[in-house]
Rosetta silent file (secondary structure, phi, psi, omega in degrees, C-alpha in Angstrom):
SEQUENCE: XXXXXXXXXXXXXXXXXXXXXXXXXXXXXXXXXXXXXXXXXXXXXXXXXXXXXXXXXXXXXXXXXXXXXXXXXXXXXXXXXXXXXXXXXXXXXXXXXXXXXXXXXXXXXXXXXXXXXXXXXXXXXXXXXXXXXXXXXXXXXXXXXXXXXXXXXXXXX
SCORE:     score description
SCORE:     0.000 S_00000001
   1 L     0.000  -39.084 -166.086  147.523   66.794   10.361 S_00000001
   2 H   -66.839  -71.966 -147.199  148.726   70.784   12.197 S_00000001
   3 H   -60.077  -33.032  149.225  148.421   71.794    8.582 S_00000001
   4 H   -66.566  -22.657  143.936  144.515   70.354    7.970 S_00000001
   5 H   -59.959  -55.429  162.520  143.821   71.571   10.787 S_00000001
   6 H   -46.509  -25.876 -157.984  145.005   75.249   10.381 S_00000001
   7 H   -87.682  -10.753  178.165  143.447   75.123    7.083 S_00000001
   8 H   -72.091  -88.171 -167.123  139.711   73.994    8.730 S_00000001
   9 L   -34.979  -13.092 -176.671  140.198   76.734   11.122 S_00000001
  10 L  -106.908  -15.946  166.303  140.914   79.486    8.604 S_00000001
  11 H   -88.478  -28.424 -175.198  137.622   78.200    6.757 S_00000001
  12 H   -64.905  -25.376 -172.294  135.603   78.051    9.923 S_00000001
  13 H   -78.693  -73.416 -142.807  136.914   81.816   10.779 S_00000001
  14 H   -43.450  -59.405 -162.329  136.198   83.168    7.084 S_00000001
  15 H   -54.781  -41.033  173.706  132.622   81.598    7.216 S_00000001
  16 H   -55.952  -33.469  164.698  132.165   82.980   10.460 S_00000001
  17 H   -50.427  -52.194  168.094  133.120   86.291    9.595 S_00000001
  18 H   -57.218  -21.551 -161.188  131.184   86.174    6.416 S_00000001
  19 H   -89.620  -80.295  177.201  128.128   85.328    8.694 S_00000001
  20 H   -18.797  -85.936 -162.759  128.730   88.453   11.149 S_00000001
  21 H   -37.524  -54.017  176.231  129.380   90.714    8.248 S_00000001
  22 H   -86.612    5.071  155.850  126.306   90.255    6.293 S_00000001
  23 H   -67.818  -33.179 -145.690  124.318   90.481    9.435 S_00000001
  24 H  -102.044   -7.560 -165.240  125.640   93.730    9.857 S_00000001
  25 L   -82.427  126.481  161.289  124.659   94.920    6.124 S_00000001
  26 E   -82.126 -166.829  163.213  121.403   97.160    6.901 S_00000001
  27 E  -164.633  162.636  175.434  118.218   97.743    4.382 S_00000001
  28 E  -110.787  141.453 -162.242  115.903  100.079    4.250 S_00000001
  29 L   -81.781  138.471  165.600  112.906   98.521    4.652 S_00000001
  30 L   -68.822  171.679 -128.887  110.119   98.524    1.445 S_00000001
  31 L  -111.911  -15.258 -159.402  106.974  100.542    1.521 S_00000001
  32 L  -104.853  -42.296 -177.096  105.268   97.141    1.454 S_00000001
  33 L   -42.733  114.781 -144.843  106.902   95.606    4.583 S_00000001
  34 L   -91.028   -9.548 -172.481  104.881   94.404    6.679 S_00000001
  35 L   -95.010  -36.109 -167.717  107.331   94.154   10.157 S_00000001
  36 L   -64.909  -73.978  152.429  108.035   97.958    8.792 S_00000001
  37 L   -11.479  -57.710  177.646  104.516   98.936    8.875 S_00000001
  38 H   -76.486  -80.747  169.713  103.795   97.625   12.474 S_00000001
  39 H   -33.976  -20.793  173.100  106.508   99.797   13.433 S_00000001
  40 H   -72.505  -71.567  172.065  105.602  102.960   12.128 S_00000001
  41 H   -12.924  -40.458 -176.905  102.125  102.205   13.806 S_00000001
  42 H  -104.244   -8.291  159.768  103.431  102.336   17.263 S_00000001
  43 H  -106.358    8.659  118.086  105.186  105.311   16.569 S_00000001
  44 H   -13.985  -68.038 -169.198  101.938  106.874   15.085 S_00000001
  45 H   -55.943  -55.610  158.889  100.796  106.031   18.546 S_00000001
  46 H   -74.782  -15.873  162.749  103.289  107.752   20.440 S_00000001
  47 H   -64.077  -37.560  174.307  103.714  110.827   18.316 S_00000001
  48 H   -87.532    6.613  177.268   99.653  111.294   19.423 S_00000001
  49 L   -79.398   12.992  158.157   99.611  110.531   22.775 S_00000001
  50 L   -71.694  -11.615 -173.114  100.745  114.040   23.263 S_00000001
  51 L   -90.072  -84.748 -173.749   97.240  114.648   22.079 S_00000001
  52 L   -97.887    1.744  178.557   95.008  111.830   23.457 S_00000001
  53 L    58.247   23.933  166.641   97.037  110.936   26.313 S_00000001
  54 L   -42.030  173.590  162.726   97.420  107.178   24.998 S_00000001
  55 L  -128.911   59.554 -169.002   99.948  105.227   27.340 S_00000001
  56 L   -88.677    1.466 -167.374  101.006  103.091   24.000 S_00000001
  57 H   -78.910  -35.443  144.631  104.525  104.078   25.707 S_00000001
  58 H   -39.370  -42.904  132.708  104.302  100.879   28.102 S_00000001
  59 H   -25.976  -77.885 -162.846  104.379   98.836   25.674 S_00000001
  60 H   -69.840  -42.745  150.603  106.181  100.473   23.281 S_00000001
  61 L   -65.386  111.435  159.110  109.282  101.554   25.356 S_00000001
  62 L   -75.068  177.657 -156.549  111.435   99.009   26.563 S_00000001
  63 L   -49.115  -51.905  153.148  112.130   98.320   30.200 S_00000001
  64 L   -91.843   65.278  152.394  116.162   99.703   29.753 S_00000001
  65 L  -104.417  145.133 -174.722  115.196  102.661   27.103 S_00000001
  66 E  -126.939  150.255  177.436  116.872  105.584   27.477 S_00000001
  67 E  -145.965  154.975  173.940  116.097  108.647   25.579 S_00000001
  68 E  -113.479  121.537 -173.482  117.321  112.339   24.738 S_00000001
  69 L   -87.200  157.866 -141.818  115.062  115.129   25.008 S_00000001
  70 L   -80.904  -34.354  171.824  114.959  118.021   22.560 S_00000001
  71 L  -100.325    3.368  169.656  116.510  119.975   25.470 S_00000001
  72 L    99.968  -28.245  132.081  119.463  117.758   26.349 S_00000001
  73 L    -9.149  111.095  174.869  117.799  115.944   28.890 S_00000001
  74 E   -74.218  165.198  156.697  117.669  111.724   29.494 S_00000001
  75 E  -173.698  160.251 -165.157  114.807  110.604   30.286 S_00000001
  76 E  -102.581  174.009  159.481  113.224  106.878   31.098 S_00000001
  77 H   -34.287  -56.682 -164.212  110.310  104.268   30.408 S_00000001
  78 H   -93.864   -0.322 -159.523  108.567  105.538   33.570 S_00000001
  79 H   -84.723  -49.329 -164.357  109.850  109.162   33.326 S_00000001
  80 H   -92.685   -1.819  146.765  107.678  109.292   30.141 S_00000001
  81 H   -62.906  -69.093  147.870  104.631  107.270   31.745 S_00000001
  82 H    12.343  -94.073  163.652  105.318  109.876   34.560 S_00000001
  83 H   -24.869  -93.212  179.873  104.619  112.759   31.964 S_00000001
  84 H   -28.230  -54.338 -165.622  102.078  111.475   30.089 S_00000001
  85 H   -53.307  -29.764 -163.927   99.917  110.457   33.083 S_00000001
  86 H  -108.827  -23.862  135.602  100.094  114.231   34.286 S_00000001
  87 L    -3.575  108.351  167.102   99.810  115.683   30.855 S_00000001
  88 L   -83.346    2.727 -164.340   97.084  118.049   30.515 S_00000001
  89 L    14.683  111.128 -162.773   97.590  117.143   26.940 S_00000001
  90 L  -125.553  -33.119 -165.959   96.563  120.694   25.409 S_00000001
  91 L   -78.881  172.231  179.804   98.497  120.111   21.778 S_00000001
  92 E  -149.228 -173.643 -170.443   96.078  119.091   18.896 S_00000001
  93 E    32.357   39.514 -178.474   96.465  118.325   15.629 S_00000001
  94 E   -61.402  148.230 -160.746   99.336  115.434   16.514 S_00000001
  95 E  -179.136  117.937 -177.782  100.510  113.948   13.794 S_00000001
  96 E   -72.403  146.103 -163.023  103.101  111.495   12.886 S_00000001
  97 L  -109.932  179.505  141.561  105.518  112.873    9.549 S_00000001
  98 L     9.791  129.520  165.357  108.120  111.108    7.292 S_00000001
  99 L  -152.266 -177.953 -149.232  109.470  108.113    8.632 S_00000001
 100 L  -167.386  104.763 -168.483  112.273  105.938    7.288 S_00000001
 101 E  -122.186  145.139  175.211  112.821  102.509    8.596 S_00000001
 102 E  -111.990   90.248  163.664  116.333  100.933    8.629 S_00000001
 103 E   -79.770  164.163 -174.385  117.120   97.334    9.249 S_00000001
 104 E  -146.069   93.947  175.998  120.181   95.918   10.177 S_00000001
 105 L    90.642 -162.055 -160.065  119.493   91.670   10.597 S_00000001
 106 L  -104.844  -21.515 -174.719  116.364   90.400   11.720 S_00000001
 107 L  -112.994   16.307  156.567  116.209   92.039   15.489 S_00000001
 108 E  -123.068  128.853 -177.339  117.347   95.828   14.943 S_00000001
 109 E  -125.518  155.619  148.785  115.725   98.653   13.183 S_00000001
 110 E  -147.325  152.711 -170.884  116.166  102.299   13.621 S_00000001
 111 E  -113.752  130.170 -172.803  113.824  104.271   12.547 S_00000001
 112 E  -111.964  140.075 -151.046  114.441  108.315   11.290 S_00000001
 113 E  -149.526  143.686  156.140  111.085  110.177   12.045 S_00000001
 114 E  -132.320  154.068  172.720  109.324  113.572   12.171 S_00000001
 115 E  -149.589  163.659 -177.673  106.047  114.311   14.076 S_00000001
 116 E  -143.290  140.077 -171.908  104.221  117.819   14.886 S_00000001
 117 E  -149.111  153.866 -146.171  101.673  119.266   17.176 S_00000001
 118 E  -131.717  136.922 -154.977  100.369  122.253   17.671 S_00000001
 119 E  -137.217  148.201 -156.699  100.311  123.699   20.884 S_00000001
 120 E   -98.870  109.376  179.865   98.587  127.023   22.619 S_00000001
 121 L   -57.410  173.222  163.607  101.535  129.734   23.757 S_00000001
 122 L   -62.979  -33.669 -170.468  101.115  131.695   27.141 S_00000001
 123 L  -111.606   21.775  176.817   99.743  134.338   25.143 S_00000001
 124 L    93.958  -44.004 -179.402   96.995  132.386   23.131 S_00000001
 125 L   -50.029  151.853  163.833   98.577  131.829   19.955 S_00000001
 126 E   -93.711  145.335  169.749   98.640  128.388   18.627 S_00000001
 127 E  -120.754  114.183  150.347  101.970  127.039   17.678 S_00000001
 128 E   -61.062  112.493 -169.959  103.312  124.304   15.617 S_00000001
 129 E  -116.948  131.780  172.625  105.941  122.536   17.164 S_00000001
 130 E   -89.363  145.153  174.125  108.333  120.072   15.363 S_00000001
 131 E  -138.256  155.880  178.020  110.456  117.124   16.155 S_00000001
 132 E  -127.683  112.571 -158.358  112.811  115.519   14.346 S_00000001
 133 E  -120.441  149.093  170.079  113.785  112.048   15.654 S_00000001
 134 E   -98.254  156.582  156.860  116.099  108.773   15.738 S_00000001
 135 E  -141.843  145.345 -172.188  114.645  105.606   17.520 S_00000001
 136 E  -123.540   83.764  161.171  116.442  102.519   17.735 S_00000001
 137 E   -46.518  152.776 -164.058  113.935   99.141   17.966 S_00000001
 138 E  -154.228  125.465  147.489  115.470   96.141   19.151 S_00000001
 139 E   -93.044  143.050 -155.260  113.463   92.466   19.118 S_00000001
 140 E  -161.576  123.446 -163.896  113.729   90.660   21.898 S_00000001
 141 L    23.111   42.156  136.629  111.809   87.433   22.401 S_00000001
 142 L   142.204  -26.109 -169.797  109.522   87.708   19.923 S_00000001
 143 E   -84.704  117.594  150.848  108.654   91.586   20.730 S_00000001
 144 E   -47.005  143.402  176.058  109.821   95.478   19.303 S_00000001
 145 E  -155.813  151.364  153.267  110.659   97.595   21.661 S_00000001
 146 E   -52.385   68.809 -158.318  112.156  100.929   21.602 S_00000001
 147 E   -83.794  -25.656 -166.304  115.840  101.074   23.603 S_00000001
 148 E  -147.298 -177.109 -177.509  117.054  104.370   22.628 S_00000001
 149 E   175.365  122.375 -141.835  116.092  107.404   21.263 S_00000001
 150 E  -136.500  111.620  172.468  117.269  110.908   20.193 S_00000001
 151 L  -131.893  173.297 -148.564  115.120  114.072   19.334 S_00000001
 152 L  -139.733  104.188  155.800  115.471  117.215   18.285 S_00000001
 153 E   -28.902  116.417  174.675  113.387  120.514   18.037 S_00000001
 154 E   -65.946  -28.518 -140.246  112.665  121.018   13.962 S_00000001
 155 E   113.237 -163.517 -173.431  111.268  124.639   14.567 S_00000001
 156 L  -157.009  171.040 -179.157  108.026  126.097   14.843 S_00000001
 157 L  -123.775    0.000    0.000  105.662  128.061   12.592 S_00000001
């Protein structure tokens, strides 16, 4: 009886393991993907609200997202509502680049990203400024959301 019993339990682990494990297997999502798609779209949205001063960042950020600025900096949900709101938004030409979406299961993505905007110096010049970014989507009751997020200065032209 010990011994049918160990041997259920060592099938009950494996499948369970087996379960985890191929949850944990990512994909890169196809060009066709339609869950894929809707994400890029909201991050369309937030690469221009440096631009139009959208607030698609309510939304779009969840409630606990934390993020790393280009300068080393955290910053929050309302930090970047904050911002925005007070934004004289001055850049033009915003404009979401390359993206890359990565699933891992059915409720995590991360997404690899560039966006660029062009921006007026102190001294008149226009500038092109680049970022090159991670974001990590998370679903959660039925919704994407944004939790974390890591960017980077690309350069400038």
């Amino acid at each position: 009886m010990f011994k049918q019993l160990g041997t259920w339990i060592a099938v009950g682990t494996t499948l369970v393991i087996g379960v985890v494990a191929s949850a944990q297997q990512g994909r890169w999502a196809a060009q066709s993907d339609e869950t894929a798609q809707s994400l890029i779209n909201m991050e369309r949205q937030w690469a221009e609200s440096d631009c139009d001063g959208n607030l698609a960042v309510q939304t779009i950020l969840a409630d606990d997202f934390q993020g790393t600025a280009p300068e080393g900096t955290r910053y929050t949900k309302s930090k970047e509502i904050e911002d925005l709101k007070t934004s004289k938004h001055e850049a033009h030409g915003c404009r979401l680049g390359d993206t890359q979406v990565h699933f891992f299961g059915d409720n995590l993505a991360i997404i690899y990203g560039t966006e660029s905007r062009i921006r007026k110096e102190s001294d008149g010049t226009e500038r092109t400024r680049s970022l090159i970014w991670t974001d990590t989507w998370l679903k959660r009751n039925g919704h994407w959301q944004i939790i974390a997020a890591q960017d980077t200065w690309a350069g400038s032209k």
